[in-house]
C-alpha positions in Angstrom: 126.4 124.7 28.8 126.1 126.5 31.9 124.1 124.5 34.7 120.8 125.8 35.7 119.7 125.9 39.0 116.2 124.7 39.8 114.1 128.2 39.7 115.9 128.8 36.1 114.4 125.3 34.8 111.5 126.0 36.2 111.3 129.5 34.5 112.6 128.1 31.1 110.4 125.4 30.9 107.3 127.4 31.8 108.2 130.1 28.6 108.7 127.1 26.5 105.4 125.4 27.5 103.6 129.1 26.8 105.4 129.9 23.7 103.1 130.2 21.0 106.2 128.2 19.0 106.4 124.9 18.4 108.4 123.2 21.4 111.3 122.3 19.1 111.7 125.9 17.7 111.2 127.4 21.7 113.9 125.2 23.1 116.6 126.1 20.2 115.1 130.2 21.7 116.1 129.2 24.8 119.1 127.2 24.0 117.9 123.8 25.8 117.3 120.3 23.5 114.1 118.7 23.3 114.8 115.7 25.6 116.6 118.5 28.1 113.2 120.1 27.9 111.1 117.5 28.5 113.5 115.7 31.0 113.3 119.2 33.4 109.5 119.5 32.7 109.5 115.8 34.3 111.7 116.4 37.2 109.3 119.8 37.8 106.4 117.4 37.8 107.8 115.0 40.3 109.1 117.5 42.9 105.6 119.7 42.7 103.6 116.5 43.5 106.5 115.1 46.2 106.0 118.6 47.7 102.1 118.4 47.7 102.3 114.7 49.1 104.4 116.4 52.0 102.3 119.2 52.8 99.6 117.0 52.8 101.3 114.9 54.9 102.1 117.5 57.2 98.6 118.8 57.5 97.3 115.7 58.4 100.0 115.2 60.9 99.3 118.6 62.5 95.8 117.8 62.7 96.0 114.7 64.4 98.3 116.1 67.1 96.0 118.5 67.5 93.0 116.0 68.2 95.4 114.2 70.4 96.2 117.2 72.6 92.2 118.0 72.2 91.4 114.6 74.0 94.0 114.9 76.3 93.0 118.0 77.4 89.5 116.7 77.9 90.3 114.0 80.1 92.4 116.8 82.4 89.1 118.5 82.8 87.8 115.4 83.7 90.0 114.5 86.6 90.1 117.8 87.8 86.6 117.8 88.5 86.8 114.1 89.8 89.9 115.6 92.1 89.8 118.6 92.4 92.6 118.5 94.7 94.8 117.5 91.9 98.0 119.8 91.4 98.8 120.7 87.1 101.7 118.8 86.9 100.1 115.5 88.7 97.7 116.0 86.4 99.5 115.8 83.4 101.5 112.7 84.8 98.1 110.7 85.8 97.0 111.7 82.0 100.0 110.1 80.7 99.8 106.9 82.6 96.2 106.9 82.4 95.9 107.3 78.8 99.8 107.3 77.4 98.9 111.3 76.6 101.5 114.2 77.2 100.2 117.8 77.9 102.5 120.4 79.8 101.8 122.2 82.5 101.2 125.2 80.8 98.8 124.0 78.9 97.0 122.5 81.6 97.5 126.1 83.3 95.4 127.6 80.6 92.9 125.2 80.6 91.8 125.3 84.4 92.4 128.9 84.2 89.7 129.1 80.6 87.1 126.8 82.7 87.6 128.4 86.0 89.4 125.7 87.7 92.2 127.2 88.6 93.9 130.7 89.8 96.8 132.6 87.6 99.7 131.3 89.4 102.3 129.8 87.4 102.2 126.0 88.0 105.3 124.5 90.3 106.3 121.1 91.4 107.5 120.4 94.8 111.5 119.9 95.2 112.3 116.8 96.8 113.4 117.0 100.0 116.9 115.4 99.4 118.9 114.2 102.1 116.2 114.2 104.9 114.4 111.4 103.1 115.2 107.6 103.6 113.3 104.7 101.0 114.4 101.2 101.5 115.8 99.2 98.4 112.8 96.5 98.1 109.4 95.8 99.2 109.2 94.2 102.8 112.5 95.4 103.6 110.1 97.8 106.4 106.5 98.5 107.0 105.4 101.4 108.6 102.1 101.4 110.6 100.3 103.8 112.6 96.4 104.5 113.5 94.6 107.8 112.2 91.1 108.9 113.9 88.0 109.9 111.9 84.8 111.7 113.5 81.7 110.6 111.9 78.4 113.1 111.9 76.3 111.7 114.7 77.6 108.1 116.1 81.0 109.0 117.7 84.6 108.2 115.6 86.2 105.5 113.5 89.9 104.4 113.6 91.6 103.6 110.6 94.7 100.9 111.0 97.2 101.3 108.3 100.0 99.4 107.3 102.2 100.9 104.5 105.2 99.6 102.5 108.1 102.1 102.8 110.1 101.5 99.7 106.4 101.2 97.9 104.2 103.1 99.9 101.8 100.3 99.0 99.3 99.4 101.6 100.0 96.4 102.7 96.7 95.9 104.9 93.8 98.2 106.8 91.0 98.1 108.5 88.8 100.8 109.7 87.3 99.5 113.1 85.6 101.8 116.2 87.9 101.5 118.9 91.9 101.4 118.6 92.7 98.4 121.0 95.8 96.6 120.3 94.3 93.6 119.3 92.9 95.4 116.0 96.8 96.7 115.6 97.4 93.0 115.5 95.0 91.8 113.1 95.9 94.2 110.5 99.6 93.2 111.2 98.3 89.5 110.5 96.2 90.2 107.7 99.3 91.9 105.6 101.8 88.8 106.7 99.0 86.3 105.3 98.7 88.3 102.1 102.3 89.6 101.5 104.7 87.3 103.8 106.4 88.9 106.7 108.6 91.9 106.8 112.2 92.3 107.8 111.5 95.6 110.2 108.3 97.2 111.4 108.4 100.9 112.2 106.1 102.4 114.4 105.5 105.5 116.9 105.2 105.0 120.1 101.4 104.5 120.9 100.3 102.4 123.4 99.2 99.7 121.1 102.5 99.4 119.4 104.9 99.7 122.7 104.9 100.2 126.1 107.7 102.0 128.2 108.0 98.9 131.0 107.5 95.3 129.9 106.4 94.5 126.3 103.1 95.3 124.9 101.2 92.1 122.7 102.5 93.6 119.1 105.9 93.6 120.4 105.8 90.5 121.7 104.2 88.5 118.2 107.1 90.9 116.1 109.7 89.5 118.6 108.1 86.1 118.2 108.6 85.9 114.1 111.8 87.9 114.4 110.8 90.7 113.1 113.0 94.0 114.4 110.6 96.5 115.8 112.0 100.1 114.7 110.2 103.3 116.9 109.7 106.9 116.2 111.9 109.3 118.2 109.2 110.9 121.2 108.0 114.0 119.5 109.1 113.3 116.0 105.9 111.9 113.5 107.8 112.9 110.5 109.9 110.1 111.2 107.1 107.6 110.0 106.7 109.9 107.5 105.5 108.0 104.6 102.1 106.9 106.3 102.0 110.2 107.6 101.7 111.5 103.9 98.9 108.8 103.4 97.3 109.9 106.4 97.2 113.5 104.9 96.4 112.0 101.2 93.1 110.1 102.2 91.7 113.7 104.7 92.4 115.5 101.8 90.9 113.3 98.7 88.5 111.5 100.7 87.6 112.6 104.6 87.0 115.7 103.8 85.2 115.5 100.7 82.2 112.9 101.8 81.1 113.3 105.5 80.4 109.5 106.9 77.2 108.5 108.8 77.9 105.2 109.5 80.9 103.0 110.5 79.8 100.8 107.4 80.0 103.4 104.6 83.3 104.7 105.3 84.7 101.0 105.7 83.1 100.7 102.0 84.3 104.3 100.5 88.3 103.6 102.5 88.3 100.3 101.1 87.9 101.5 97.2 90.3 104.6 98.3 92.9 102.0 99.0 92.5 100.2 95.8 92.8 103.4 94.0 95.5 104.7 95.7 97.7 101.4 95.4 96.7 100.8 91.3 95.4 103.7 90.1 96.9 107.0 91.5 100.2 108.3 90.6 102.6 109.1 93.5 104.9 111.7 92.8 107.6 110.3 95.8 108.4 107.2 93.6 109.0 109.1 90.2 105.1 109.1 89.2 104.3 105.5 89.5 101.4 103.8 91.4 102.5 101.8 94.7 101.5 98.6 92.8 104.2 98.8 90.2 106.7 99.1 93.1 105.6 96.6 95.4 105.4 94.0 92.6 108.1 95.1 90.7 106.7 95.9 87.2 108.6 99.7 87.5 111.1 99.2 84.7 107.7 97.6 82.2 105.7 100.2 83.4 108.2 102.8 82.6 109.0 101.4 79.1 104.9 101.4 78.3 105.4 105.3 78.8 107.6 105.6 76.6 105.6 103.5 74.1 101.6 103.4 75.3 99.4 101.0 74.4 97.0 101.7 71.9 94.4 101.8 74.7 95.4 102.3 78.2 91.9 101.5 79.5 91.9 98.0 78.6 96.0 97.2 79.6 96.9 96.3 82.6 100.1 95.0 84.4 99.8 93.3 88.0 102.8 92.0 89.1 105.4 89.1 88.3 105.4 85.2 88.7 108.9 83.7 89.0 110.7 86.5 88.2 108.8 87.9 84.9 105.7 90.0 84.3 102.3 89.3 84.0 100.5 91.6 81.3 97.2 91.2 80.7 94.8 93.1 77.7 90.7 92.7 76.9 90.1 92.5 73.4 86.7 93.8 72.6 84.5 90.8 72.8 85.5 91.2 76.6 87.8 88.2 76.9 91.4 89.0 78.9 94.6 87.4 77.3 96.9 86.5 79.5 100.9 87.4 78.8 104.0 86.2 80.9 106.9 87.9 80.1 105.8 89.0 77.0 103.8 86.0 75.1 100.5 84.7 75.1 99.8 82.4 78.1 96.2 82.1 78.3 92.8 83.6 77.2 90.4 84.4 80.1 86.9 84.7 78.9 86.1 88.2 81.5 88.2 90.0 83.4 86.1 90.7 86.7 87.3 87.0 88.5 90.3 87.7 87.4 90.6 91.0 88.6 89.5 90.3 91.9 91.9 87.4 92.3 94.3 89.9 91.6 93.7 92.7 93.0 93.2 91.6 97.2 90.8 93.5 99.3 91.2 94.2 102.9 88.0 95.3 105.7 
């Protein structure tokens, strides 16, 4: 006999099951046994509920991408109106790392465009600047520091002291202080060897309180002292140091410019939590979307591999560095404890995460 292909079973069986004959007599009509017909009318019955398991499946599927993209697309809106400054396709990378959720650009496009956050302008991102650009191979290998002035409302202007990790851009130490003597140059110099050991070179421009064109100035003197080399900008030439020139730029545009100071003491409070933010928090599209922190304690590759595979809930994961060579992880479980992981198994259970945290995280004044 002649083999059938699927929609001819299917046909046959359906005449047999309609035929007002008895099933024996309506196969011999159609030519088919009894076990052939009842062994196709059980193959039929298998595929039709395999195929409505799948669609099912499917549906489901669909629908929970869809809720996905939904809350993804939520907490875009969210940081957009937190930072408004914020560019579409940083926003889609601070998503991801925030909350291990991928939107494009596009979409994001849309979105600000629907809510009004945003002009028509297809969404770009910046080429890198190839050759121009230097980056050191480790943390340490060279600081860069400079001082950037701040006018407050009614009391005169604030100096903020910065000292920036080149191959991080982690910042190292920083003080905000009212006048830009050297010896404040030197304390912040001080406060980042005491936290994060000395450097191999410090680069700076060519400011009174860094150098000074007869004789040597008091920085140059304590960097010639630990024997550290002391590199200096070309006259004329800022983009040189032009790493802390881009955080100069960064905290004018995402916080200067967005709160006006009244006092000395609230913009030492609101820099301070800017710095934490910008070194654990923020992505930085100069080291491929990371956050300083993962740099400067060299977490990249983890960091990199939990983008690729989340974790369940961002919000509660955090990794902060390495101890003797492996990383630290740490997770709160909903009672509010921290577990404790060191290169990849359980080391200890903390029972709340804020000592720990600021243990962990240092701040500078």
């Amino acid at each position: 006999m002649q083999q059938k292909n699927l929609e001819e079973r299917r046909r046959i069986v359906e005449l047999i099951s309609k035929s007002p004959l008895a099933v024996k007599a309506a196969c011999k009509a159609q030519g088919i046994s009894n076990a052939t017909y009842y062994k196709w009318k059980h193959e039929l019955a298998e595929a039709a509920t395999k195929q409505e398991a799948s669609t099912t499946k499917a549906a489901s599927l669909a629908a929970s991408v869809t809720d996905a993209a939904n809350d993804a697309l939520q907490h875009v809106l969210e940081l957009k109106r937190q930072h408004p400054y914020y560019g579409v396709v940083k926003l889609c990378k601070q998503v991801w790392r925030d909350y291990g959720m991928q939107v494009t650009p596009r979409q994001v496009q849309k979105l600000l465009i629907k809510h009004g956050l945003a002009d028509e302008r297809p969404p770009y991102e910046a080429e890198p600047k190839g050759s121009r650009r230097f980056e050191r191979q480790g943390p340490n290998d060279l600081w860069q520091m400079d001082i950037m002035v701040y006018r407050l409302r009614n009391t005169g202007r604030l100096y903020l002291i910065s000292a920036l990790d080149d191959y991080s851009r982690f910042i190292v130490a920083h003080s905000v202080v009212t006048t830009a003597e050297a010896k404040n140059v030197i304390d912040v110099f001080k406060a980042a060897v005491e936290t994060h050991g000395l450097p191999n070179q410090v680069m700076t421009d060519r400011g009174g309180q860094f150098h000074a064109w007869q004789g040597m100035v008091h920085f140059e003197e304590l960097l010639t002292n630990l024997h550290v080399e002391h590199l200096l900008t070309k006259p004329q030439s800022p983009q040189t140091n032009g790493k802390i020139e881009s955080w100069h730029r960064n905290i004018q545009r995402e916080l200067m410019r967005q709160v006006q100071f009244e006092t000395v003491e609230a913009a030492q409070k609101a820099i301070t939590e800017y710095v934490r933010y910008y070194n654990y928090e923020r992505v930085h599209m100069g080291i491929g979307y990371l956050v300083p922190a993962d740099r400067y304690f060299g977490v990249a590759d983890e960091v990199n591999r939990q983008m690729v595979h989340p974790h369940t809930d961002p919000n509660n994961f955090y990794l902060v560095g390495r101890l003797n060579g492996q990383p630290i992880r740490l997770e709160q479980t909903p009672d509010g404890q921290v577990k404790v992981y060191l290169a990849g198994h359980h080391y200890y259970t903390w029972p709340d995460l804020a000592p720990l945290k600021d243990s962990l995280l240092p701040s500078e004044t």
